[in-house]
C-alpha positions in Angstrom: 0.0 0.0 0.0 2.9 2.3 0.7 4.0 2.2 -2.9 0.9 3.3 -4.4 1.4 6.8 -1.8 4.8 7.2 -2.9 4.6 6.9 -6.4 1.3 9.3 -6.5 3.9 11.7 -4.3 6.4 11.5 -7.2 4.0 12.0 -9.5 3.0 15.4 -7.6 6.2 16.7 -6.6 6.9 16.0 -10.8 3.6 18.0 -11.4 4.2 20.3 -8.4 7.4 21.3 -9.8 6.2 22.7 -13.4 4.1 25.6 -11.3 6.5 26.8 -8.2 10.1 26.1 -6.9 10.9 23.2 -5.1 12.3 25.4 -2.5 9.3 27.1 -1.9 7.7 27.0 1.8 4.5 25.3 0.2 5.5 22.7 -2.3 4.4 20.4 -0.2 1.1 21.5 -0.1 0.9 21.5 -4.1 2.3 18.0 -4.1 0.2 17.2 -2.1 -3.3 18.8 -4.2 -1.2 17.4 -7.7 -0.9 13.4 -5.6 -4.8 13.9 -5.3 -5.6 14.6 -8.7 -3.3 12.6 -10.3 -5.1 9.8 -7.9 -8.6 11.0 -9.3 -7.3 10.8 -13.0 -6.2 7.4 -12.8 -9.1 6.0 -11.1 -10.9 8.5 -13.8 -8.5 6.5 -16.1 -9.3 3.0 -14.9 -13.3 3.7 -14.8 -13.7 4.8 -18.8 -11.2 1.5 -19.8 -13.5 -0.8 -18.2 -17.0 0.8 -18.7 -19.6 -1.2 -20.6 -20.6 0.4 -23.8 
Protein backbone atom coordinates (compact mmCIF):
# COMPACT_ATOMS: atom_id res chain seq x y z
CA UNK A 1 0.00 0.00 0.00
CA UNK A 2 2.89 2.32 0.69
CA UNK A 3 3.96 2.20 -2.89
CA UNK A 4 0.88 3.25 -4.36
CA UNK A 5 1.37 6.81 -1.80
CA UNK A 6 4.78 7.23 -2.88
CA UNK A 7 4.56 6.86 -6.41
CA UNK A 8 1.28 9.32 -6.49
CA UNK A 9 3.87 11.72 -4.27
CA UNK A 10 6.41 11.49 -7.20
CA UNK A 11 4.02 12.05 -9.49
CA UNK A 12 3.02 15.43 -7.64
CA UNK A 13 6.19 16.67 -6.62
CA UNK A 14 6.87 16.05 -10.77
CA UNK A 15 3.59 17.98 -11.38
CA UNK A 16 4.24 20.34 -8.41
CA UNK A 17 7.42 21.34 -9.77
CA UNK A 18 6.17 22.66 -13.35
CA UNK A 19 4.12 25.65 -11.25
CA UNK A 20 6.54 26.78 -8.16
CA UNK A 21 10.09 26.13 -6.95
CA UNK A 22 10.93 23.21 -5.13
CA UNK A 23 12.32 25.40 -2.54
CA UNK A 24 9.35 27.13 -1.87
CA UNK A 25 7.67 26.98 1.81
CA UNK A 26 4.47 25.34 0.16
CA UNK A 27 5.48 22.72 -2.27
CA UNK A 28 4.40 20.35 -0.25
CA UNK A 29 1.07 21.52 -0.06
CA UNK A 30 0.88 21.52 -4.07
CA UNK A 31 2.28 17.95 -4.14
CA UNK A 32 0.16 17.16 -2.12
CA UNK A 33 -3.27 18.77 -4.18
CA UNK A 34 -1.17 17.44 -7.68
CA UNK A 35 -0.87 13.37 -5.58
CA UNK A 36 -4.78 13.87 -5.31
CA UNK A 37 -5.63 14.64 -8.71
CA UNK A 38 -3.25 12.56 -10.27
CA UNK A 39 -5.13 9.85 -7.87
CA UNK A 40 -8.57 10.97 -9.30
CA UNK A 41 -7.29 10.84 -13.05
CA UNK A 42 -6.21 7.45 -12.75
CA UNK A 43 -9.09 6.01 -11.07
CA UNK A 44 -10.90 8.53 -13.79
CA UNK A 45 -8.53 6.49 -16.06
CA UNK A 46 -9.28 2.99 -14.88
CA UNK A 47 -13.25 3.72 -14.83
CA UNK A 48 -13.70 4.82 -18.83
CA UNK A 49 -11.23 1.53 -19.78
CA UNK A 50 -13.50 -0.84 -18.18
CA UNK A 51 -17.03 0.77 -18.69
CA UNK A 52 -19.56 -1.21 -20.59
CA UNK A 53 -20.59 0.39 -23.83
Amino acid sequence: MEWILQTLMMMGAAAASIFIQRDSPNFEVVQGMMAILALVGCVLLITFAFRKK
